[in-house]
C-alpha positions as a printed Julia matrix, in Angstrom:
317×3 Matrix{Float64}:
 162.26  116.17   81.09
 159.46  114.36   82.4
 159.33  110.54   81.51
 155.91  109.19   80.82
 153.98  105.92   80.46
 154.4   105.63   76.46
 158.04  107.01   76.8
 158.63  103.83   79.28
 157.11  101.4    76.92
 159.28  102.56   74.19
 162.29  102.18   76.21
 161.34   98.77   76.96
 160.83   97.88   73.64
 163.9    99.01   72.7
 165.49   96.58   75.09
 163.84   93.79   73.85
 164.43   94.91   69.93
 166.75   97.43   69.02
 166.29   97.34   65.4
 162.72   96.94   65.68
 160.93   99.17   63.2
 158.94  102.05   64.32
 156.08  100.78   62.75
 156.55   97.05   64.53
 156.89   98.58   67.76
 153.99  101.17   67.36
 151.7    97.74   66.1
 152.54   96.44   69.37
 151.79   99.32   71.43
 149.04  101.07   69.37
 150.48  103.94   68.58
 151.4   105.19   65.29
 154.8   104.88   63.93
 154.96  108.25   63.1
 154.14  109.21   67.22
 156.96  106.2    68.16
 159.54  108.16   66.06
 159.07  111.12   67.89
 159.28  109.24   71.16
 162.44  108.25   70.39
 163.62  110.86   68.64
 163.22  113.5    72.08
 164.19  110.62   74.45
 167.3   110.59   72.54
 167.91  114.58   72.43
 166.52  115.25   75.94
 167.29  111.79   77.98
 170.19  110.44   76.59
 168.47  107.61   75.57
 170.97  105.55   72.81
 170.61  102.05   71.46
 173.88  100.58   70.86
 174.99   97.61   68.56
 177.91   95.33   71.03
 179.76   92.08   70.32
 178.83   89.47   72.9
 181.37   88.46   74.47
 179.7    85.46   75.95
 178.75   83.96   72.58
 182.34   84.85   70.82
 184.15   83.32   74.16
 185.7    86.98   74.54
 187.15   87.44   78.68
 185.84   89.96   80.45
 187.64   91.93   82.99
 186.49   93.92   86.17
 188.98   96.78   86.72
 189.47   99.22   89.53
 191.81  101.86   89.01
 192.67  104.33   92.02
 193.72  107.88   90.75
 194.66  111.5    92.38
 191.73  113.41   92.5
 192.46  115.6    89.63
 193.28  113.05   87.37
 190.52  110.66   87.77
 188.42  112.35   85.32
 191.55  112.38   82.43
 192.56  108.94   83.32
 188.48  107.55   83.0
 187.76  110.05   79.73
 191.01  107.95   77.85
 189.51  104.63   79.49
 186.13  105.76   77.88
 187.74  105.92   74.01
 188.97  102.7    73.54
 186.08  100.42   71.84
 186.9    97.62   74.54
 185.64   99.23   77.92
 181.99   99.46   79.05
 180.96  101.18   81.86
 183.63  103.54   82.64
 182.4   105.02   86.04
 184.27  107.43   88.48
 182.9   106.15   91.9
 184.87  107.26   95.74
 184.86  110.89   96.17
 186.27  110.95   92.51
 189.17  108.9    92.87
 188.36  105.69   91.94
 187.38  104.81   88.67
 185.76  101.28   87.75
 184.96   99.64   84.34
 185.03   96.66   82.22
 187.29   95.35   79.73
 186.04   92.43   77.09
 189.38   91.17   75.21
 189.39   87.69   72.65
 190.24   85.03   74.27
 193.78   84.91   72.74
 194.31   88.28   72.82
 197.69   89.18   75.31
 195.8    90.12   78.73
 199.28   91.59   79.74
 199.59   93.88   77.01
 195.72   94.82   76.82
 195.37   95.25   80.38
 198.77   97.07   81.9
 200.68   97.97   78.61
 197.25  100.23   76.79
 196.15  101.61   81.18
 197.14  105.23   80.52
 200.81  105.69   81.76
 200.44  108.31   84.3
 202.24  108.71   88.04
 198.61  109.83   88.76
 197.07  106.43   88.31
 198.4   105.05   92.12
 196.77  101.57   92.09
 195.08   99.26   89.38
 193.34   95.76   89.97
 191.75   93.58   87.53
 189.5    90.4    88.24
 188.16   88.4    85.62
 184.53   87.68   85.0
 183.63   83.74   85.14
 180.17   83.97   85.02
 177.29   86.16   84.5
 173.92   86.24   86.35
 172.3    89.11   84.3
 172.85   92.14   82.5
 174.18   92.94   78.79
 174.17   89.97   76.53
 172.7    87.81   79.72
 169.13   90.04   79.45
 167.25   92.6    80.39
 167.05   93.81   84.23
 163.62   93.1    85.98
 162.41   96.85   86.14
 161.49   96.54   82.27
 158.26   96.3    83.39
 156.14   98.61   81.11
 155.03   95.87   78.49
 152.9    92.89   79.55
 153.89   89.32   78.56
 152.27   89.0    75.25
 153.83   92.71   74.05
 157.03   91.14   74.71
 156.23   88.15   72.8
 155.45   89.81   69.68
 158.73   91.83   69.84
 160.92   89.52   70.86
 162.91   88.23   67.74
 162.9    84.85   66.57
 166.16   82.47   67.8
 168.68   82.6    65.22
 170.0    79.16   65.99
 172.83   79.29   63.69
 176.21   79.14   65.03
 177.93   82.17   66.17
 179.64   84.39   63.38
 183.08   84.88   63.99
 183.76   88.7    64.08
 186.94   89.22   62.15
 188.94   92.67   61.34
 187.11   93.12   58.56
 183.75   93.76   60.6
 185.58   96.8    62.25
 184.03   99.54   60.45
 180.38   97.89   61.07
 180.75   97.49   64.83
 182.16  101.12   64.77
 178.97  102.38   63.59
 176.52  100.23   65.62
 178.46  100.59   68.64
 177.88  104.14   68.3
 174.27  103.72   66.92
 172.77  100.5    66.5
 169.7   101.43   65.2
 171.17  103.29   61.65
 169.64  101.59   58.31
 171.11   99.11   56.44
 171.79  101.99   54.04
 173.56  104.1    56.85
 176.07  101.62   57.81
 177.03  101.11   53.39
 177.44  104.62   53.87
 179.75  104.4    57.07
 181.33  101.38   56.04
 181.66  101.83   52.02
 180.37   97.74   51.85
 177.23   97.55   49.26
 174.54   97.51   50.92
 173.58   94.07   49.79
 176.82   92.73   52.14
 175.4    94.99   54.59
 172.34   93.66   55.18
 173.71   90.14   55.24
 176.36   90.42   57.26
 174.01   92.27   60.22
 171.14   90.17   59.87
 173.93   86.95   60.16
 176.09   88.39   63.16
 172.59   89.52   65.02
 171.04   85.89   64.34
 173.74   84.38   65.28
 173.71   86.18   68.82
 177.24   87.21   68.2
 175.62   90.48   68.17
 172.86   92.56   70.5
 171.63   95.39   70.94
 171.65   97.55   74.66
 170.1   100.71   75.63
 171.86  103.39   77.17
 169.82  106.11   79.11
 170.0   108.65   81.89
 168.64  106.23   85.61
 167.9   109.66   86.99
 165.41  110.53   84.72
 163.4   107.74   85.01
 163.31  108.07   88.94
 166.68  106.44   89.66
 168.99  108.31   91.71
 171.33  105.96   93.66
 173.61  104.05   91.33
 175.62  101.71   93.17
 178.68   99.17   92.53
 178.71   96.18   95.06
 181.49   94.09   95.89
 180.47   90.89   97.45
 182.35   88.33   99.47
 180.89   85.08   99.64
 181.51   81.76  100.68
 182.45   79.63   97.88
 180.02   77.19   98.25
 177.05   79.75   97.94
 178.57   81.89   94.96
 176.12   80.04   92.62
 172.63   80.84   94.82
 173.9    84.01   96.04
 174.35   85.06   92.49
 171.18   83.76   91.48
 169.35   85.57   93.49
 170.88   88.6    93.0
 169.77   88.27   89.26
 165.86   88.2    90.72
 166.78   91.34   92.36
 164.73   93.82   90.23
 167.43   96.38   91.28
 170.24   94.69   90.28
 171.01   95.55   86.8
 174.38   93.64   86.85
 175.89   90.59   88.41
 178.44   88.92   88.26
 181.38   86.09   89.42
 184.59   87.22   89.31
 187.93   86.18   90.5
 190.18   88.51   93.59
 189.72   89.43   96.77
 185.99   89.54   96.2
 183.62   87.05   94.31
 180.79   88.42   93.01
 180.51   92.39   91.17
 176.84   93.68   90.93
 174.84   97.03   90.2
 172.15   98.02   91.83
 170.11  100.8    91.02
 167.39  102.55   93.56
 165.37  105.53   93.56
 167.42  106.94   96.38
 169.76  106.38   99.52
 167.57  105.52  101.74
 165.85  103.03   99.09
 169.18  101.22   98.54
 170.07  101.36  102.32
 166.8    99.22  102.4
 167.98   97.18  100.4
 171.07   95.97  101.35
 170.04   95.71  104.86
 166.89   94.11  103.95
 167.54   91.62  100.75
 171.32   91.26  100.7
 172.24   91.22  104.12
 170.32   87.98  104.89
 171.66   86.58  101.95
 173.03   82.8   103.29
 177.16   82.78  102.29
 177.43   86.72  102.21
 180.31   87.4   104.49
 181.76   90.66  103.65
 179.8    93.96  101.41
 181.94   96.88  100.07
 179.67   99.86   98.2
 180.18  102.53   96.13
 177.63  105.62   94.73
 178.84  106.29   91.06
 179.33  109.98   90.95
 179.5   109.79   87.03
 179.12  107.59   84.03
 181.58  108.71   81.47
 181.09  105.66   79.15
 177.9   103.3    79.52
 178.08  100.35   76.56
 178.3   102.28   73.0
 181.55  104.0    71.62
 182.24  107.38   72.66
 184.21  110.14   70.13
């Protein structure tokens, strides 16, 4: 599939606005609605594109957890595919030759790491080693914002789909909200008469309870998609070791990195957890040789190519 200009401004919009209407988005990039739809409608059947409804875990005070789980080669795929169902993980990725496997875990606060986080691991001799560092701060990615290659709208298209600051407090999610975040997590663009249908509320409660959760920010959308077929072919997990005193500007500037797409401080034997995404090897050798590397405070890099995404943000079935 070949990606083109308009299919790159719809993808971008979608980041900004998940639930934006087709007709809102085509306004802003004069287009029809009727030609957005079918945009999104083959990006989604031919690239994989998905937008997702998630909880974030920043606004709801959730913890969020870095794990790296070393497996035998033939079970890394098992072990990451059961790591993939549960509706807490994001990012499930099989990175190493196919024997590591790294994702991210957001739990409540006052939820029992122990039992969350060694007790519900898949209990298998084939999973040989497991570490797990906790997030303390985010630079960007998810809930923090979009990455800085969303560059296909100018300023003032942004503007006009960017939706308005809730300011209300956040909305406590509660067990009652299951069914809803099932559905959005797996598509967070259905109607509010979609999710009465998934969730048997009226649609009345519906439509208040999304429009309060997503004003709130206790809610946002993401967009999952394919890197490749947008001309990114080097995924890559970084592991940073920094001096402590330069954990702030390091990760700072990694969030002005237009290829990071994730950063992070974390606790363990490393301090700081990015992504980086480049068109290819040699374009990310470049990169860390050239814009990391120099970095003041970075003492130590450890890299690894994801072979595979088996979960990016939504719910998988």
């Amino acid at each position: 599939m070949e990606i083109d200009t308009l299919d790159r401004q719809v993808t971008h919009a979608l980041r900004i606005n998940g639930r934006a209407g087709y007709r809102e988005i085509g306004a802003v990039l004069g287009v029809s609605d009727q030609t957005v739809a079918r945009r999104y409608r083959r990006l989604r059947e031919e690239a994989g594109l998905r937008v997702v409804g998630l909880p974030n875990h920043i606004e709801l005070g959730y913890e969020s957890w870095a794990l790296r789980l070393r497996a035998a080669p033939d079970a890394a795929m098992q072990i990451a595919g059961a790591l993939a169902r549960r509706p807490d993980t994001a990012w499930v990725n099989i990175t190493s030759g196919g024997t590591e496997i790294a994702c991210s875990v957001q739990i409540p606060a006052a939820a029992d790491r122990e039992s969350l986080l060694l007790q519900k691991l898949p209990r298998t001799p084939r999973l040989v080693a497991v570490s797990a560092h906790c997030v303390i701060h985010n630079y960007v990615g998810g809930a923090v914002g979009p990455d800085l290659r969303d560059d296909a709208l100018t300023a003032e298209q942004i503007a006009a789909l960017t939706p308005a600051a809730g300011g209300r407090p956040a909305a406590r999610l509660t067990d009652a909200d299951a069914p809803l975040i099932d559905a959005l997590s797996w598509d967070g663009r259905l109607s509010f008469t979609e999710l009465a249908g998934q969730t048997g509320w009226p649609e009345s409660t519906v439509r208040r309870r999304v429009q309060e959760l997503f004003d709130s920010g206790s809610l946002y959308t993401d967009v999952e998609m394919e890197p490749e077929l947008y001309g990114f072919r080097a995924v890559v997990i970084l592991w940073l070791s920094v001096a402590p005193s330069r954990v702030a500007q390091v990760g700072a500037a990694l969030g002005e990195h237009e290829e990071i797409v994730f950063a992070a401080a974390t606790t363990g034997p490393t301090n700081l957890q990015a992504t980086a995404i480049c068109e290819d090897m040699p374009s990310f050798y470049r990169y860390l040789t050239e814009r990391i590397g120099p970095l003041e405070g970075v003492e130590r890099i450890e890299s690894a190519p994801v072979l595979k995404h088996v979960k990016q943000l939504g719910a998988v079935r």
